[in-house]
C-alpha positions in Angstrom: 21.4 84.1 129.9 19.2 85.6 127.7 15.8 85.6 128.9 15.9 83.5 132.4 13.5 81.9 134.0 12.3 84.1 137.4 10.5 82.5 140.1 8.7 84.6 142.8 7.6 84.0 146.7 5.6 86.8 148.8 3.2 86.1 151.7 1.2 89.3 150.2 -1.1 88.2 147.2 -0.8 92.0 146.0 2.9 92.3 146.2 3.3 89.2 144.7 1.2 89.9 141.4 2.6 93.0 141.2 6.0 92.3 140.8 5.1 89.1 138.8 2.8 91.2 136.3 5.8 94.0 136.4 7.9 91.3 135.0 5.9 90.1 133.0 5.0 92.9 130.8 8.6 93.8 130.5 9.3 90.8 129.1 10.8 88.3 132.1 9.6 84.5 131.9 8.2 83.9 135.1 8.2 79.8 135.7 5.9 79.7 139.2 4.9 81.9 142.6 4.5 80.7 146.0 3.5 82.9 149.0 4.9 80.9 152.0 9.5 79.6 152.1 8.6 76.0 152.3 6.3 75.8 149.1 8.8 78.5 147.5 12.1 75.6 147.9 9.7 73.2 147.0 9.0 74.5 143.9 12.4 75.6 142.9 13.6 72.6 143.4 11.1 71.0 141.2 11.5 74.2 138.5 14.7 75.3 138.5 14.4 78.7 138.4 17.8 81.0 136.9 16.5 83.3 139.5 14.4 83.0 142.4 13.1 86.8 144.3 12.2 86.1 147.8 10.4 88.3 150.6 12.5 88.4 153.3 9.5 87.7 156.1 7.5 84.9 154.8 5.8 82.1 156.9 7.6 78.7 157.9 11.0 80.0 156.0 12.5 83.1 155.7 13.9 84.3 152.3 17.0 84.3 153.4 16.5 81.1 154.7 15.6 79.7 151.3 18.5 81.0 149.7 20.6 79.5 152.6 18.9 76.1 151.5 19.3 76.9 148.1 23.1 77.1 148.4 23.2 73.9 151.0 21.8 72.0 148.3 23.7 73.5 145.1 21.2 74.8 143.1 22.4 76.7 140.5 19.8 79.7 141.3 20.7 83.0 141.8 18.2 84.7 144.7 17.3 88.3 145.4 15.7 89.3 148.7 12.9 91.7 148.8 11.9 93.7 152.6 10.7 96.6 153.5 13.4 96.6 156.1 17.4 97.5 156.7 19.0 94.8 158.1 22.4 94.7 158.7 22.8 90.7 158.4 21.5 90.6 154.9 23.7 93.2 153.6 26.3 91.0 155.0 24.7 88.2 153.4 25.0 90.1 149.8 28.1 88.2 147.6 28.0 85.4 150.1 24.5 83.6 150.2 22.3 85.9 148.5 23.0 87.9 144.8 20.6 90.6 145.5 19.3 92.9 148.3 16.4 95.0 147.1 14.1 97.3 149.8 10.4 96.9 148.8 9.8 100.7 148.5 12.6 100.7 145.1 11.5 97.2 144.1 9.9 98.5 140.6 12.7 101.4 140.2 15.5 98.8 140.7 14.6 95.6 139.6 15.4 95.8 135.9 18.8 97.2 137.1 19.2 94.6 139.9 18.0 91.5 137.1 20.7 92.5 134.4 23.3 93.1 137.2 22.6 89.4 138.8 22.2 87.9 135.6 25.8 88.6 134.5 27.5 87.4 137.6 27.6 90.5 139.7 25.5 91.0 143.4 23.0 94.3 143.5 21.9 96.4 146.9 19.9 98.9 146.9 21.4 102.3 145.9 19.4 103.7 149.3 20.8 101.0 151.5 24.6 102.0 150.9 25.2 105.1 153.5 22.1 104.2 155.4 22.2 104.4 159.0 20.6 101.1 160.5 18.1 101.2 163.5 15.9 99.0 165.7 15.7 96.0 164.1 13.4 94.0 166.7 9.8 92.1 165.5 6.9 93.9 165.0 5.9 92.3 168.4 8.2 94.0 170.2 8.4 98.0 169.0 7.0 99.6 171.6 4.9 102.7 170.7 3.2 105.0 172.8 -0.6 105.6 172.5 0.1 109.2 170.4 1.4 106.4 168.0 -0.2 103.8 168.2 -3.5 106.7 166.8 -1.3 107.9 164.1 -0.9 104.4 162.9 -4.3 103.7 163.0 -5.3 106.5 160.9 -2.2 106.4 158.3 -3.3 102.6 158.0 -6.4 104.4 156.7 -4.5 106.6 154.2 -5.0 110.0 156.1 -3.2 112.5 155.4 -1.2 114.2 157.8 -3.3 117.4 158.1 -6.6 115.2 158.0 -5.0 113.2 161.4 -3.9 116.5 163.0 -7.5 117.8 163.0 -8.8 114.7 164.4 -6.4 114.2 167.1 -6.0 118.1 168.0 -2.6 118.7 167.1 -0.1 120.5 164.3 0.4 118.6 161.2 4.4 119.4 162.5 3.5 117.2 165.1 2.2 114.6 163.1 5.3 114.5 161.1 7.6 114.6 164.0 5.5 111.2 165.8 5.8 109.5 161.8 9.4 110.2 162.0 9.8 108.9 165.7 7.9 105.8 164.5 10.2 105.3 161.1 13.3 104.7 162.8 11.6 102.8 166.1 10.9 100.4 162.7 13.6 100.3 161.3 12.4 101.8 158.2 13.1 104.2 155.0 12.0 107.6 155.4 9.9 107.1 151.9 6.4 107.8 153.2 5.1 104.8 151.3 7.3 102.3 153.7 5.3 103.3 156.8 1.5 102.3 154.8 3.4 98.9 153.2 4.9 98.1 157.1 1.6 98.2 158.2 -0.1 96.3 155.3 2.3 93.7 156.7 1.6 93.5 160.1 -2.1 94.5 160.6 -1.9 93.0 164.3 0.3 95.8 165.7 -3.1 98.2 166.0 -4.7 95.4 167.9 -2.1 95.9 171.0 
């Protein structure tokens, strides 16, 4: 497979023309985007991607629930998973339904490595997710946080940093760091600072509750 046709789905216009110009300029063919799982099996259905990258949480189908359609119907597409988070039931999933598990955070360090991998028959994870230790997995709906929190995440949605939040709420920068940490594994998430701002691009509604 030389140079194989990629198709892409992400619910997050910025994500998704990111990874697609990424691609793109390194030299992939990319045959079509979608940004909800319905429209994404539609369309690889109708184009016959070699390779089809899903984000995990899209609207009306999951990624992984494309890729579980994909392999009901035999499609002869190889699918990589993109998420921010670690869950346990896609690395299961890794060899079995899906080719590729990727953690949005390493997407443009690991793709390249992850494509060639997939592309001659193997299944990729990322290199972070192989000794990680796995935590709260629950919806955004349901992570509790406490209203300390809840005004860190308001202002790291704002890109504060953590000295800059410490002087407005009256506390150490330590402190800060120690509430960021609390909330990273109440998430579920990597401890690479850029997880947290990414997680919260994705679910703007949690600094409504």
């Amino acid at each position: 497979m030389i140079n194989p046709k990629i198709f892409i789905a992400d619910d997050h216009p910025l994500m998704l023309e990111g990874n697609k110009s990424f691609l793109m300029n390194k030299g992939y063919t990319v045959i079509g985007t979608a940004q909800d799982g319905n429209k994404a099996f539609n369309q690889i259905i109708q184009l016959q991607p070699d390779i089809a990258i899903l984000d995990m949480d899209m609207p009306v189908l999951t990624g992984l629930e494309v890729a579980k359609a994909i392999k009901t119907k035999k499609l002869p597409v190889k699918t990589i998973i993109l998420t921010l988070f670690k869950k346990v039931e896609l690395i299961k999933e890794v060899g079995k339904t899906i080719d590729g598990y990727l953690l949005k955070e390493d997407a443009l360090d690991e793709i390249l490595n992850c494509l060639e991998i997939v592309i001659n028959e193997g299944t990729y994870t990322s290199e972070r997710l192989q000794d990680s230790i796995f935590y709260s997995d629950l919806p955004s709906s349901k992570i509790q946080f406490t209203p300390t929190e809840k005004k860190i995440l308001t202002l790291i949605s704002r890109n504060l940093t953590s000295v800059r939040i410490a002087d407005q709420l009256f506390i150490s920068s330590r402190t800060v760091e120690k509430h960021r940490s609390n909330i990273i594994k109440k998430i579920g998430l990597d401890s690479n600072r850029n997880s947290l701002i990414l997680w919260l691009q994705q679910n703007p509604d949690i600094l409504d509750t």
